[in-house]
SEBAVEX-138665 format. One line per 10 residues: number of its first residue (from 1); their letters; for each residue x negated, y, z of C-alpha. Coordinates in nm, 2 decimals. Layout:
// residues N
NUM = a = X/Y/Z; ...
// end
This chain:
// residues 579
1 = xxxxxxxxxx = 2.21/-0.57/1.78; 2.25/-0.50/1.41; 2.49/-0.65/1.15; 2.52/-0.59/0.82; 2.87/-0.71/0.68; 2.91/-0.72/0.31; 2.77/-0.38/0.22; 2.75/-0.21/-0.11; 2.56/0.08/-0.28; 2.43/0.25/-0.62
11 = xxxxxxxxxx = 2.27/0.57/-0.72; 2.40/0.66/-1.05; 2.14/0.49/-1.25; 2.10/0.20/-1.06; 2.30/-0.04/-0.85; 2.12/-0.17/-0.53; 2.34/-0.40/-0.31; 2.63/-0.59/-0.39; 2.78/-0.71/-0.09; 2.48/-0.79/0.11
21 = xxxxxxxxxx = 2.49/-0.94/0.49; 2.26/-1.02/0.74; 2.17/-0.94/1.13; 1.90/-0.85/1.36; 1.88/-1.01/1.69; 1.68/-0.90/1.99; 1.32/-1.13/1.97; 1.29/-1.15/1.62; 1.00/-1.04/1.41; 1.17/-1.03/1.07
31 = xxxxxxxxxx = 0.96/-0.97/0.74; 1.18/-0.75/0.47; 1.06/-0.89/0.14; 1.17/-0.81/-0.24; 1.02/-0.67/-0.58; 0.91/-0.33/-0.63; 1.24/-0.12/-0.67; 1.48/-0.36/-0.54; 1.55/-0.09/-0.29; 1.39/-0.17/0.06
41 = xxxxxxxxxx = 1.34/0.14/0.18; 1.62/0.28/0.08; 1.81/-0.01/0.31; 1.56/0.14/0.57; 1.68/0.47/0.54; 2.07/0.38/0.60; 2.01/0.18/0.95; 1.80/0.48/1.06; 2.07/0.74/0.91; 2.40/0.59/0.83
51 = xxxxxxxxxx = 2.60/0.91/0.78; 2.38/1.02/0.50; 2.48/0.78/0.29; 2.82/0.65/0.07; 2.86/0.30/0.11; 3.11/0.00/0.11; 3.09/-0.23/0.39; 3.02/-0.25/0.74; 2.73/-0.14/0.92; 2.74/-0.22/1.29
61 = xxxxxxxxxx = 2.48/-0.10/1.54; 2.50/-0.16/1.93; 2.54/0.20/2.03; 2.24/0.14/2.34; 2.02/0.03/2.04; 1.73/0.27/2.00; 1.54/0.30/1.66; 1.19/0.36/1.64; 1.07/0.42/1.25; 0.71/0.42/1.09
71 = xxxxxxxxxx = 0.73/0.58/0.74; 0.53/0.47/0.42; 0.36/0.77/0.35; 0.27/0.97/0.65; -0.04/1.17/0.65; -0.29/1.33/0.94; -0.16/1.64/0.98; -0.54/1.79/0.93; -0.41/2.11/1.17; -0.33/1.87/1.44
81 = xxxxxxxxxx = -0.53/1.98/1.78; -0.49/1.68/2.03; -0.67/1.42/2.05; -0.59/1.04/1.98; -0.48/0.92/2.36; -0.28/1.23/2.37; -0.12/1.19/2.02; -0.05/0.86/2.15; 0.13/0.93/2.49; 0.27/1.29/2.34
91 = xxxxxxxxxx = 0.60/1.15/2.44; 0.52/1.01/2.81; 0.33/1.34/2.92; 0.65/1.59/2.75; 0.85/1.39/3.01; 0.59/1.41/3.29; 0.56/1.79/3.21; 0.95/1.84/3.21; 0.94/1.63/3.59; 0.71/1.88/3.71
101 = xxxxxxxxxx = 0.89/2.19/3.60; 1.19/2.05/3.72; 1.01/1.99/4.08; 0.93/2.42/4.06; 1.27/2.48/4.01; 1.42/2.29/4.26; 1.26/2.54/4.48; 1.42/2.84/4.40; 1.77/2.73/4.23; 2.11/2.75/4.37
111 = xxxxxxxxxx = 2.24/2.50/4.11; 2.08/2.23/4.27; 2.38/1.97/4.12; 2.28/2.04/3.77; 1.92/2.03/3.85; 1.94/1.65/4.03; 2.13/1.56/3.70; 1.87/1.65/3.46; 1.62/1.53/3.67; 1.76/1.16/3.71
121 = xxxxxxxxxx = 1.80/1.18/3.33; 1.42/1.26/3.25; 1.36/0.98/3.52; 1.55/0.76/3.34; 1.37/0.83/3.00; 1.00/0.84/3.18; 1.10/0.46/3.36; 1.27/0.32/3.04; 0.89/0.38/2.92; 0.71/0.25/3.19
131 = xxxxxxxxxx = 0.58/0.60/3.20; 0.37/0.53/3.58; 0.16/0.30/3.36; 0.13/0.49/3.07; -0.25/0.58/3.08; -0.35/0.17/3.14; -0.05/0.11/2.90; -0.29/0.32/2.60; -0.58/0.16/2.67; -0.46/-0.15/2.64
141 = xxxxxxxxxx = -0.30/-0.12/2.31; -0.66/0.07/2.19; -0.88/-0.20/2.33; -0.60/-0.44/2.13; -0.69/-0.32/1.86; -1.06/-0.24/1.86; -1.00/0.12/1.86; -1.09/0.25/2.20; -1.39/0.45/2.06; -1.13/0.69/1.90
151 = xxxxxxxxxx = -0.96/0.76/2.19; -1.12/1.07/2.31; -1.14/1.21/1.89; -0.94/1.42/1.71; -0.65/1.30/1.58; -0.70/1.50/1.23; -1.05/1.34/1.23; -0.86/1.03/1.14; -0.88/0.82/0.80; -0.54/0.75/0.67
161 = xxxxxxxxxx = -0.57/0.33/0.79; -0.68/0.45/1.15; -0.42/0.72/1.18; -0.16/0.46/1.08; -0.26/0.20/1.34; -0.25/0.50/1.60; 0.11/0.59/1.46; 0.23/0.19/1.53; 0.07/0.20/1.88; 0.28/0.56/1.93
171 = xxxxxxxxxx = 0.63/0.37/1.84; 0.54/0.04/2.00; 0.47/0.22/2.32; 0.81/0.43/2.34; 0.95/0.07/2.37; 1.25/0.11/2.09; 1.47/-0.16/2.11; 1.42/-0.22/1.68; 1.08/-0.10/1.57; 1.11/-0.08/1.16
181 = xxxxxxxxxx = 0.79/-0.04/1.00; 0.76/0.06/0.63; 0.45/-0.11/0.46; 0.23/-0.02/0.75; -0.10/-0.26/0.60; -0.13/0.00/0.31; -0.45/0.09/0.29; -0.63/-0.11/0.59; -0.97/-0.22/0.58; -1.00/-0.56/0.71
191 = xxxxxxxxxx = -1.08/-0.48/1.04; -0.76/-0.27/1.08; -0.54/-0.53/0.90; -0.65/-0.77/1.17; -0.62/-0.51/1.45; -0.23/-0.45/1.27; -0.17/-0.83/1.28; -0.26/-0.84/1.72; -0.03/-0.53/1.77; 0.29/-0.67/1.56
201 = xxxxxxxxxx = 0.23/-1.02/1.72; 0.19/-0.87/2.11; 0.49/-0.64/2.07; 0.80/-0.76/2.26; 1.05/-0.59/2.10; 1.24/-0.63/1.82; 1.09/-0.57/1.44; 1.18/-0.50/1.08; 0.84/-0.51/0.87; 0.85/-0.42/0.48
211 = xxxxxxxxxx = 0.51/-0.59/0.39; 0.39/-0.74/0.03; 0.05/-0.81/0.24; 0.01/-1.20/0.20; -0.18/-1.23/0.53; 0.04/-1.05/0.70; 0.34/-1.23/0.59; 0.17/-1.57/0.68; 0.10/-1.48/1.03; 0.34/-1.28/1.23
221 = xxxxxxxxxx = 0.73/-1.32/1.09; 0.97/-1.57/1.26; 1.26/-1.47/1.01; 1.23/-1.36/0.67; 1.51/-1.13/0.50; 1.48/-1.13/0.10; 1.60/-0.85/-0.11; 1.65/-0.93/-0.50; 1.85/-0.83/-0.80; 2.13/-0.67/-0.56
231 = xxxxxxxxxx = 2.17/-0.99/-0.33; 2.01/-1.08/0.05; 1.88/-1.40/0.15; 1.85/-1.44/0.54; 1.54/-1.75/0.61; 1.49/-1.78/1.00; 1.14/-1.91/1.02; 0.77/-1.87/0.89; 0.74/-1.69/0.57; 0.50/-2.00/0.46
241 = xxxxxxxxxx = 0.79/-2.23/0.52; 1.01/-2.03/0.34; 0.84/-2.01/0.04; 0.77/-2.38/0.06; 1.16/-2.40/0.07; 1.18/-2.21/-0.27; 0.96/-2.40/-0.48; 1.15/-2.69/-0.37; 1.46/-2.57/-0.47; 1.31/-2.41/-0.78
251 = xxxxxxxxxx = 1.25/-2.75/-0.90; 1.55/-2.90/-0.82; 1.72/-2.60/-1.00; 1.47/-2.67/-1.29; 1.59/-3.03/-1.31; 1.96/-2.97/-1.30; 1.93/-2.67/-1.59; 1.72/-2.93/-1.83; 2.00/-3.18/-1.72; 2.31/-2.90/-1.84
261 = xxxxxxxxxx = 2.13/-2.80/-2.10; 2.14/-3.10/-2.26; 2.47/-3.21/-2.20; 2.56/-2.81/-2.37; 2.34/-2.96/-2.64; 2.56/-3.27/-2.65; 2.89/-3.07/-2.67; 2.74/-2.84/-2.94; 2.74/-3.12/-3.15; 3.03/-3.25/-3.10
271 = xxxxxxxxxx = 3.22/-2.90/-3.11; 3.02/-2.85/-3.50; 3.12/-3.22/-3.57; 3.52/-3.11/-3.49; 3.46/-2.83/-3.64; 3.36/-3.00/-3.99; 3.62/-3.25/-3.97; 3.92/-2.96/-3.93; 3.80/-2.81/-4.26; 3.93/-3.10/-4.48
281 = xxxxxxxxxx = 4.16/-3.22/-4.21; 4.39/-2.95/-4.05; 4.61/-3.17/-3.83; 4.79/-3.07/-3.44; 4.56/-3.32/-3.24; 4.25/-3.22/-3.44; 4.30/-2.86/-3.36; 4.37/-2.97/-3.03; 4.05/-3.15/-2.95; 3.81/-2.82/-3.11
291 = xxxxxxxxxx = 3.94/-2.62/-2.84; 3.96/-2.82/-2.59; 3.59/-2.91/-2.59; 3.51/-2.50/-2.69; 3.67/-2.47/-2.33; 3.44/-2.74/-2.15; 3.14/-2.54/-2.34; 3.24/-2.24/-2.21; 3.26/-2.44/-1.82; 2.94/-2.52/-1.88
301 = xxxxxxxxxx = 2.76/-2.19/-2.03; 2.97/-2.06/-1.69; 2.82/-2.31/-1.40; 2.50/-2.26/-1.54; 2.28/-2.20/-1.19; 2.20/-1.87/-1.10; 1.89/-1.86/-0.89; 1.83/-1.46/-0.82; 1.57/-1.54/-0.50; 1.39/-1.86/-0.72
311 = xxxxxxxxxx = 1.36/-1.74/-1.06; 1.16/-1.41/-1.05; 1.01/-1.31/-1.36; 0.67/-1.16/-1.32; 0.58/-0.86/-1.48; 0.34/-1.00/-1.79; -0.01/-0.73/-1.70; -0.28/-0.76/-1.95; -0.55/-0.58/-1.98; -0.71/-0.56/-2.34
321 = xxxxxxxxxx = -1.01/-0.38/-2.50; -1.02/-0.19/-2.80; -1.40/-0.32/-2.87; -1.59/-0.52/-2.66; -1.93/-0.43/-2.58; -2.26/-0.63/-2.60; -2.38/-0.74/-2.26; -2.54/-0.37/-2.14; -2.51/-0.13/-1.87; -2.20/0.08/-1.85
331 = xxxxxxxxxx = -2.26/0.27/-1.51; -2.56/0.39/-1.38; -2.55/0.53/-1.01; -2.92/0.67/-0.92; -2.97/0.87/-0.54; -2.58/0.95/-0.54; -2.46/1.05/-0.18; -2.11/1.25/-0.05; -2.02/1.43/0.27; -1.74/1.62/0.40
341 = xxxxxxxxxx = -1.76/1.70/0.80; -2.03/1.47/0.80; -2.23/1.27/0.54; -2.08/0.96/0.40; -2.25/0.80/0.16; -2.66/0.86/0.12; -2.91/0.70/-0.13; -2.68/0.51/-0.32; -2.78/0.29/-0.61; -2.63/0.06/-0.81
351 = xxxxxxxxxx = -2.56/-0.05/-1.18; -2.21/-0.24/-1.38; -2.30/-0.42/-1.67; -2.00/-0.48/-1.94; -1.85/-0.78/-1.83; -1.92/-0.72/-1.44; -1.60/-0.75/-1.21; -1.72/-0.60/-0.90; -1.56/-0.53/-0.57; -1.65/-0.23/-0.31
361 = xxxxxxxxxx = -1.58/-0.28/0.05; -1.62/-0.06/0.34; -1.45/0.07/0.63; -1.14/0.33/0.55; -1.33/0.65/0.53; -1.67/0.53/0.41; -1.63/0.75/0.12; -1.54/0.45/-0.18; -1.20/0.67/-0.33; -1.41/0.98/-0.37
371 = xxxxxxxxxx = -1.71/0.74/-0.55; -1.46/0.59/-0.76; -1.35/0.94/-0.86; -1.63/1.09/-0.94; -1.74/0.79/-1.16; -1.45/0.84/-1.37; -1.48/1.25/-1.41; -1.83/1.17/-1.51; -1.98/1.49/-1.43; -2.21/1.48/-1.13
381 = xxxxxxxxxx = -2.57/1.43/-1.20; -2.61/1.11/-1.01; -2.39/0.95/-1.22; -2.39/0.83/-1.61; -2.15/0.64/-1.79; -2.24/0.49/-2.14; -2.15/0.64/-2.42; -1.98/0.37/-2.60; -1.74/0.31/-2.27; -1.36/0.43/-2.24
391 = xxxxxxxxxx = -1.24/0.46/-1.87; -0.92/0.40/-1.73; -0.82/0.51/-1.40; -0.58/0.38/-1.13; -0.55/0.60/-0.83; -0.43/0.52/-0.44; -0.31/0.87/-0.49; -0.02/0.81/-0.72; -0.02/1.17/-0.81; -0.38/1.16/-0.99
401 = xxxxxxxxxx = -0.24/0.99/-1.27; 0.11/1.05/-1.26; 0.34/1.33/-1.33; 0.66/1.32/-1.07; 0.83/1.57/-1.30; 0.83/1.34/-1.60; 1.06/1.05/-1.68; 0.89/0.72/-1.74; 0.97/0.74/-2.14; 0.78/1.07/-2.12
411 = xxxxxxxxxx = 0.50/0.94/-1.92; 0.42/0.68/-2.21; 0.44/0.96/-2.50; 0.05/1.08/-2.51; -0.05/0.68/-2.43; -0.13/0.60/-2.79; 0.22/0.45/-2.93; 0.37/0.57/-3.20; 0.76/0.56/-3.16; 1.02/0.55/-2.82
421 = xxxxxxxxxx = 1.14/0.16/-2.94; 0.75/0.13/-2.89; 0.73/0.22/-2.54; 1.07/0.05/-2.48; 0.90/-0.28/-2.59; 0.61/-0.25/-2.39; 0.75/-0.09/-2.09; 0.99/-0.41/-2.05; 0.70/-0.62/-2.01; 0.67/-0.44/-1.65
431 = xxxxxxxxxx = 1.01/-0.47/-1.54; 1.10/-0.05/-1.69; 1.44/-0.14/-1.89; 1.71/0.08/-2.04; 1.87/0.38/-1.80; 1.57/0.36/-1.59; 1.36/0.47/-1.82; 1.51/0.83/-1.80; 1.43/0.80/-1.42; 1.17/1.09/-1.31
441 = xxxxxxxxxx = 0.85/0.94/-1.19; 0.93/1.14/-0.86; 1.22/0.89/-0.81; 1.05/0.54/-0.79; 0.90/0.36/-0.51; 0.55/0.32/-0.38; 0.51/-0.02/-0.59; 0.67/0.10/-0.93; 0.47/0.37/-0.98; 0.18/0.13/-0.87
451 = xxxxxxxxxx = 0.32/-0.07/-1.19; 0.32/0.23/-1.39; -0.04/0.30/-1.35; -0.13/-0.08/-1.43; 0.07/-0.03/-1.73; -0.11/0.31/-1.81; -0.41/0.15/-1.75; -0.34/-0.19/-1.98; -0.18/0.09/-2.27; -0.55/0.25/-2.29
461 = xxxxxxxxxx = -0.74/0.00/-2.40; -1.04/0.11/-2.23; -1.32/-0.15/-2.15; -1.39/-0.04/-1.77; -1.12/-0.02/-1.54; -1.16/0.20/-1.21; -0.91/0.05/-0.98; -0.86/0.22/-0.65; -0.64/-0.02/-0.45; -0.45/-0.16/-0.71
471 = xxxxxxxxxx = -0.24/-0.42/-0.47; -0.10/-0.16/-0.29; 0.25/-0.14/-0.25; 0.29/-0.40/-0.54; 0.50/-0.70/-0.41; 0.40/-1.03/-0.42; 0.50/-1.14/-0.80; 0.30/-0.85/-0.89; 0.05/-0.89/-0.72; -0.02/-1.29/-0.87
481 = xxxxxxxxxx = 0.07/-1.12/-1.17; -0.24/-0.89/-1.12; -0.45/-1.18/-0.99; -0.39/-1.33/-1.31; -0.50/-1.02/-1.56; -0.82/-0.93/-1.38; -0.90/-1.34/-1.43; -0.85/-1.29/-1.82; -1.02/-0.94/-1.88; -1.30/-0.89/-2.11
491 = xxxxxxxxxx = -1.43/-0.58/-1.98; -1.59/-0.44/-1.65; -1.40/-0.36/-1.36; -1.50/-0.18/-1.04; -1.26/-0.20/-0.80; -1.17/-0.07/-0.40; -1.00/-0.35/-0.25; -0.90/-0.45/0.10; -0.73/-0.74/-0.03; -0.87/-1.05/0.04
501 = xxxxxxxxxx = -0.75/-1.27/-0.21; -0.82/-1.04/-0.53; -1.15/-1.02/-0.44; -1.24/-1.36/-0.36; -1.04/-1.46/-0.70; -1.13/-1.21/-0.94; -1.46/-1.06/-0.83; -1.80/-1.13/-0.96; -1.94/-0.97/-0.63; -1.88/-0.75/-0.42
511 = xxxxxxxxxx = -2.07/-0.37/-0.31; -2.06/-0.29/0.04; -2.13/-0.01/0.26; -2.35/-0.09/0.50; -2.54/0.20/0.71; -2.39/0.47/0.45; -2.54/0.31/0.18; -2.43/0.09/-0.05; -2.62/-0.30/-0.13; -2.54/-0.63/-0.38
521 = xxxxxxxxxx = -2.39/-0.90/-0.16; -2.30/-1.23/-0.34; -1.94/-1.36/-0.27; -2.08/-1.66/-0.08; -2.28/-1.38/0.12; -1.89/-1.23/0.11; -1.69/-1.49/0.25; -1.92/-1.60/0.50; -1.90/-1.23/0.67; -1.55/-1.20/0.61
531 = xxxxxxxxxx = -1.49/-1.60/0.79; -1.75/-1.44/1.12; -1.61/-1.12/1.14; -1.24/-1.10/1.03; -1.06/-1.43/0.92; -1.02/-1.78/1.04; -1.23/-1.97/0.76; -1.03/-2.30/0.78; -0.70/-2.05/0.73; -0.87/-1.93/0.43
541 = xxxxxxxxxx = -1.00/-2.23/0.25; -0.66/-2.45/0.33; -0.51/-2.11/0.16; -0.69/-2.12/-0.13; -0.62/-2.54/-0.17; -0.24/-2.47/-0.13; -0.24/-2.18/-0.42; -0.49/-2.46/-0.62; -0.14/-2.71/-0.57; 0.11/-2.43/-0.64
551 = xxxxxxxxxx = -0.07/-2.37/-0.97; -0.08/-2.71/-1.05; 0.30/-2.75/-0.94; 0.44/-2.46/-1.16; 0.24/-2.62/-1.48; 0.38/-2.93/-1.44; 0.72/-2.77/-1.40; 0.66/-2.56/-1.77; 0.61/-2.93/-1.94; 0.93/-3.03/-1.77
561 = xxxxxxxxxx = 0.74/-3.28/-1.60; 0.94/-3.31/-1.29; 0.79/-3.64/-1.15; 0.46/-3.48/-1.12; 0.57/-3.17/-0.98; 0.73/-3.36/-0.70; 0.38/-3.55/-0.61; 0.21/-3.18/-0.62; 0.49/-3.11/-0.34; 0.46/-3.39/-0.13
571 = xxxxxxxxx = 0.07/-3.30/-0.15; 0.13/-2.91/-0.06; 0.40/-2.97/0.26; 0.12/-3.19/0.40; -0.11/-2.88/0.34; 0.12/-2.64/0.51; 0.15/-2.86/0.82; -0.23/-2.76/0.84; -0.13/-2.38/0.78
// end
């Protein structure tokens, strides 16, 4: 129904596509996949409105195709007066109401041609819906995903993970013929992210997902469309298999650039050897043979392999400390409580000792963001921070920390270095090279300015880190990357998370809100409530075994120990057969 044919485009300080190609066929649930910035939604943006953009290349869509479109960063619109069910059906009962005034008018017009016309047409529309069932049609999708009980509330009532559930269930429902969804798990609680996971894998239709979310990605995709360093890469089938399929070839590409290398190695020496012979000896045939072995060096430095979708470089995150403190209490939260409408969070008590890494959980609007912010401004009376502590913050709301009007070099300025090669330096170490770094911050995408903040955050040295969702919108590299940091850190970290995997690997334990208070929980305690109420728990532990083999396989692939690597593979396909 789609087909993308060799297209091209830039903005003047980047280039995005170089003729890229791929299709969409009615039936498939594709996954679009790439690093932060590779320009995704940008892609998105030009299937939904071609004529706003300049580009080279062919864009075909079936003129019958309809395109339905969840956005990244829509919002309750806190003004909004209807409630959920009719948020939900806005479209089917606009119809409905425009049958019935058509019905009155038949009654009294003369143009009764006109009249039939725009009546089959809103017909049409109402029956392309399934409009006669749209009441049982709701419920359905709300009992799907375990949200019935908000079908009678408010829709500005909402959180932000609910109201974007009830935003999927509003496009799924006016049956598009391509549903494309831009990171739609941002945000979710567990329970949401599972009720997100039912709707995508019921929906008939066809479906374009931009997701980073790991479980996501390993449960509801039949085709997988990569995006990297201006090139596509179509994969029909499970994302699990596909990125099976890359480590294989990453070794095999490993293996044939040790093999090049040293036959450039060989040349080299050959080439210096010629080279040292024609200074005392300046004869035709010696001449001859220098350049003809410069030109098999450069045939070689030429075929070296390429491998934009297998070679990805992770950004290099660390966090460090200025000092590190003695093992003592850096937080202290006595009889703290929050409301807004209602009350939130009552009676909460809890302490972070220096080298705590510490996860809290809770449903989306339990009050954890506004918690986490009022630890770091440090000035409500429930609250005390050691003295001796430096806080760094990372906010879900990008614009806490960031300033849209300033270019990344400028960002960096007040953040402790002392000259712009400084920043350069450092900044490369997150992927933030040359012209982009006179970008303005307003510019970049949901996950660079997520890797802006990390790098904010690693700059200031601090030894507590507040991170409020600090996966979100960071793609997959990043987030290992991440992963990784937390592992290594010194320091204490109290973190909002509704990613699985970062808590189980890099949290000490976890706080949860229970009862709108918050109590200690033990990740054993953790996982076994996560394997009862949200995820299978022989998914997650064959999970976990498989990233045990893939760390194993990419050590074994730095000592250029390829024979081992292979036996590491052999062990992880047999693992993924379980998957």
């Amino acid at each position: 129904m789609i087909k993308v044919d060799n297209l091209s485009f830039s903005f003047p300080q980047k280039k995005l596509y170089t003729n890229i190609s791929f299709t969409l066929e009615e039936g498939q649930h594709c996954a679009f996949i790439g690093t932060s910035g590779s320009g995704k939604s940008t892609l998105i943006d030009i299937l939904t409105d071609p004529e706003r953009y300049l580009y080279d290349g062919k864009l075909e869509i079936d003129p019958d195709c309809r395109i339905g479109h969840v956005s990244q960063f829509s919002q309750v619109d806190k003004t909004e007066e209807m409630t959920v069910f009719e948020y939900i059906g806005e479209q089917f009962i606009k119809i409905q109401d425009e049958i019935t005034s058509i019905y009155a008018e038949m009654a009294t017009t003369s143009d009764m041609d006109s009249l039939l016309e725009k009546y089959q047409s809103a017909l049409d529309a109402f029956e392309s819906m399934d409009g006669d069932n749209f009441e049982n049609t709701i419920n359905k999708q709300l009992n799907l995903a375990n949200l019935m009980k908000l079908k009678d509330l408010n829709v500005s009532n909402l959180s932000g993970g609910e109201f974007k559930l009830i935003q999927v269930m509003k496009e799924m429902l006016s049956r598009p013929d391509l549903l494309i969804m831009d990171e739609p798990d941002v945000f979710l609680d567990f329970e949401n992210l599972n009720a997100l996971k039912k709707l995508i894998n019921s929906h008939k239709g066809m479906l374009l997902v931009v997701t980073h979310n790991r479980y996501l990605l390993n449960h509801c995709f039949n085709k997988i469309i990569h995006l990297e360093n201006t090139e596509i890469q179509e994969f029909d089938g499970r994302y699990i298999d596909y990125n099976f399929s890359l480590l294989q070839t990453k070794i095999e590409l490993q293996e044939l650039t040790v093999a090049e290398e040293e036959e450039i190695e060989r040349n080299e020496h050959i080439i210096d050897n010629l080279r040292a012979i024609a200074t005392y000896n300046s004869g035709a045939s010696r001449g001859r043979a220098l350049k003809a072995r410069v030109k098999f060096q450069e045939r070689l430095e030429a075929r070296k392999i390429k491998a934009p979708f297998v070679d990805i470089k992770q950004p290099d995150i660390r966090f460090g400390m200025a000092h590190k403190m003695e093992d003592t209490t850096v937080v202290n939260v006595n009889d703290y409580s929050v409301s807004f409408d209602e009350l939130l969070l009552e009676n909460v008590n809890f302490e972070i000792k220096s080298t705590d890494k510490v996860a809290i959980i809770g449903a989306n609007g339990t009050g954890k963001t506004t918690l986490l912010r009022e630890i770091f401004q440090n000035n409500h009376d429930s609250i005390e921070i050691n003295a001796d502590v430096k806080v760094a913050y990372l906010s879900q709301l990008q614009g806490e920390t960031l300033k849209d009007s300033n270019t990344i070099l400028h960002e960096f300025i007040d953040a402790g270095f002392k000259t712009y090669d400084e920043i350069r330096s450092y900044l490369s170490n997150y992927g933030f090279e040359g012209e982009m770094l006179n970008q303005k911050i307003e510019s970049l995408s949901g996950g660079e300015k997520n890797m802006l903040q990390l790098a904010k955050v690693s700059a200031s040295q601090a030894n507590l880190l507040l991170l409020d969702e600090p996966t979100s919108h960071l793609d997959i590299y990043t987030q290992i990357a991440l992963d990784k940091a937390i592992e290594d850190y010194k320091g204490a970290i109290l973190m909002i998370s509704h990613d699985f995997y970062s808590v189980v690997n890099g949290m000490d334990y976890v706080l949860i809100i229970d009862d709108k208070t918050i109590r200690k929980m033990s990740m054993r305690k953790f996982r076994q409530m996560i394997y009862a109420s949200h995820f299978n728990k022989d998914y997650l532990e064959t999970e976990q075994k498989k990233k045990s083999l893939e760390m194993k396989i990419e050590l074994a692939l730095k000592d250029t120990d390829f024979e081992l690597a292979k036996v590491w593979v052999d062990e992880l396909e047999e693992l993924i057969k379980l998957l």
